[in-house]
C-alpha positions in Angstrom: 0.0 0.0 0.0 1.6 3.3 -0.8 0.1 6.6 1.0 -0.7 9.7 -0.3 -2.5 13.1 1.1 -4.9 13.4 -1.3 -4.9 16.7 -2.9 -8.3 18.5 -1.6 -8.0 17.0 1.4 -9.7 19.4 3.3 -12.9 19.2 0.9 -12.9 16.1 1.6 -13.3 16.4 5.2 -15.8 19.2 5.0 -18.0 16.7 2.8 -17.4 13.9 5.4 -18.1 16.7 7.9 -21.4 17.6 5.8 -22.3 14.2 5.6 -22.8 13.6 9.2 -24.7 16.9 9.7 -27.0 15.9 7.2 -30.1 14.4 8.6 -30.9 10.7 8.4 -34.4 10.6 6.9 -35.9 7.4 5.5 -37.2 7.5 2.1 -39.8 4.9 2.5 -41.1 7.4 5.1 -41.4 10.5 2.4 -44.8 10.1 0.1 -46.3 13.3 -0.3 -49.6 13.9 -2.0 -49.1 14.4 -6.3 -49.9 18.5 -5.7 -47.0 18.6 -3.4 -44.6 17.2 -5.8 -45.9 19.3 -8.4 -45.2 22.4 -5.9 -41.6 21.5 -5.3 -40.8 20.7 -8.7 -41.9 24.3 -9.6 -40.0 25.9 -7.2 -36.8 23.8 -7.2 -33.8 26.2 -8.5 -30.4 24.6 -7.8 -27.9 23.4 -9.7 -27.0 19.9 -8.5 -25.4 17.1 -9.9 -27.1 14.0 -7.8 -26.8 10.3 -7.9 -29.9 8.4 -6.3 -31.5 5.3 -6.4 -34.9 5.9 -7.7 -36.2 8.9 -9.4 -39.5 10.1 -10.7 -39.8 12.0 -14.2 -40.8 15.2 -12.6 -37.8 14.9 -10.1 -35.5 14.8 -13.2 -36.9 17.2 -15.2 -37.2 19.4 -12.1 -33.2 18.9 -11.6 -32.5 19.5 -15.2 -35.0 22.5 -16.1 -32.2 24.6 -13.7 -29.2 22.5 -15.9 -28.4 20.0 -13.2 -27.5 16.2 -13.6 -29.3 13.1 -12.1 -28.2 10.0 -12.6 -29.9 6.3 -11.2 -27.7 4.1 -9.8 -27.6 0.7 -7.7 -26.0 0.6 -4.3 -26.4 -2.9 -2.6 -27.0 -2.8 1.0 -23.2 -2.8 2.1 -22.2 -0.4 -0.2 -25.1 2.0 0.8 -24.9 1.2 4.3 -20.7 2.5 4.0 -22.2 5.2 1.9 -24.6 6.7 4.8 -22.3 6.0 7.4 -19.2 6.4 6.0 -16.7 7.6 9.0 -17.7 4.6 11.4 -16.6 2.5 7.7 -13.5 4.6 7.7 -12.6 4.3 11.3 -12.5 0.4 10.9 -9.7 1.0 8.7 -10.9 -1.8 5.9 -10.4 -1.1 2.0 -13.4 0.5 0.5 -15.3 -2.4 -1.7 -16.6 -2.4 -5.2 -19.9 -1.7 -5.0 -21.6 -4.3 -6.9 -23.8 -4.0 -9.7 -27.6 -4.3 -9.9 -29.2 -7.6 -10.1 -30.6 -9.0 -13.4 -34.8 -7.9 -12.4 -33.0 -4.2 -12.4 -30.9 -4.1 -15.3 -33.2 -2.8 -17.6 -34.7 0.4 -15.4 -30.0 1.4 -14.7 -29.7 0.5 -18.2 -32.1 2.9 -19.2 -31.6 6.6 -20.5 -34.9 7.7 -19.4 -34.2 6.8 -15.8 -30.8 8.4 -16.5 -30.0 5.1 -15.0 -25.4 5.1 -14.4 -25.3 1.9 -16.8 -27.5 3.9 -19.9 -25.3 4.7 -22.9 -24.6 8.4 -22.5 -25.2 9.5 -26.1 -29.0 7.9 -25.3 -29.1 9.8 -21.9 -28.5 13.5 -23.8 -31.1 12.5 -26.5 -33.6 11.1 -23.5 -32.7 14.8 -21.6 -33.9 16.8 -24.9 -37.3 15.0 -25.0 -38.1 15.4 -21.6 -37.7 19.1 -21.7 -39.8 19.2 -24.7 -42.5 17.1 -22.8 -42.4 19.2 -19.8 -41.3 22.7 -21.9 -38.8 24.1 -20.5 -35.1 24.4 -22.4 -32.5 22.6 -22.0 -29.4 24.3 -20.4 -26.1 23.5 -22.4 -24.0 22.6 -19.4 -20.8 22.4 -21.7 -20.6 26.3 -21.2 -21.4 26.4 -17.5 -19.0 27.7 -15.1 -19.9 24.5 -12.9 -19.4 22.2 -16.2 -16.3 20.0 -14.1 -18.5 19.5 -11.2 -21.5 18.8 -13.3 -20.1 16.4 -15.5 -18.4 14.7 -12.8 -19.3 10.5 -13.0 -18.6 7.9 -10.9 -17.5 4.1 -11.7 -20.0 1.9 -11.7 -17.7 -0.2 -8.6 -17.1 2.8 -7.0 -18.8 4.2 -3.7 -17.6 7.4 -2.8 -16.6 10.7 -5.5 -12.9 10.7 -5.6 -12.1 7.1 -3.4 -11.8 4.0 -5.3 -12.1 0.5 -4.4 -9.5 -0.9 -2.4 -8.4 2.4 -0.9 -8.1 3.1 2.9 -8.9 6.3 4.5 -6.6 6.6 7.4 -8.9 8.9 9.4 -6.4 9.2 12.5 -3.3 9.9 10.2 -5.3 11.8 7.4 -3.8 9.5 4.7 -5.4 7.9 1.9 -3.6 4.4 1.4 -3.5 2.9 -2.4 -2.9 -0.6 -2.9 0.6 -1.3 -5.3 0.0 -5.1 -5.8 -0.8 -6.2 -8.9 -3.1 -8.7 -8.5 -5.3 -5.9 -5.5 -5.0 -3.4 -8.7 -6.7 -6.0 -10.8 -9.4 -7.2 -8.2 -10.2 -3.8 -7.5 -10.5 -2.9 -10.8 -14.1 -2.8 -13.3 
């Protein structure tokens, strides 16, 4: 394992910092009534780029309408579990795992461009993003020439958990160090 101070370290820490301020809400606990949905969709105005699970059409088209990205993706219970938690994961001091990919009755809705599902053929996703803002009438923002275009564009693997750690690193919370494994056959495991 070699270490390294990741560059941006501190952002990092401020996210992990953010994360645990955050408040733990359970989706399964959220269903407001169709008129409130509509309500927050109309007055939704930032510019996020956001990974989740499950996504309505009117969530996407509310996130994209302000020239934000959504994208669908699979977490499986130990991945999402490290993902929610992820400094109690960290403190353990085990190597992040892949996160694993969706099982075969969900390959279609993360392979799909109108789910802007993370496994969906990006040229697809673009042309799926133009007819819902046609549907819903609103027009597309080109993102290419936004300011935030890095950040908005920003994807992760399909293995990975966490923006900016990949599998088989170690976050050395006492010693601030991120350690990378050197051994071939880790590099290859850890690898898509």
């Amino acid at each position: 394992m070699a270490a390294s101070r990741a560059p941006g370290r501190g952002n990092r820490m401020k996210a992990l910092e953010l994360l645990r301020s955050l408040p733990r809400v359970s989706l399964g606990n959220l269903r407001p009534n169709p008129e409130a949905r509509r309500k927050g969709a109309d007055t939704f105005a930032a510019k996020i780029n956001i990974e989740v699970q499950w996504i309505s059409e009117l969530a996407i088209a509310a996130v994209e309408k302000n020239g934000g990205v959504i994208t669908t993706a699979f977490y499986d219970p130990r991945s999402l579990e490290i993902l929610c938690k992820p400094v109690p994961f960290f403190q353990r001091g085990k190597p992040i795992p892949k996160r694993m990919l969706p099982p075969e009755d969900l390959v279609r809705y993360y392979t799909d461009p109108a789910n802007r599902g993370y496994l969906a053929d990006p040229s697809k996703v673009a042309e799926a993003r133009m007819e819902l803002s046609k549907k819903y009438g609103y027009v597309l923002p080109d993102i290419t020439k936004d300011e935030l275009f890095q950040m908005l564009s920003t994807q992760k693997d399909p293995r990975q958990i966490f923006f900016g750690l990949a599998p088989g690193w170690i976050v050395n919370m006492s010693e601030k160090k991120i350690l990378k494994p050197t051994d071939e056959r880790l590099l290859k495991y850890y690898s898509s």
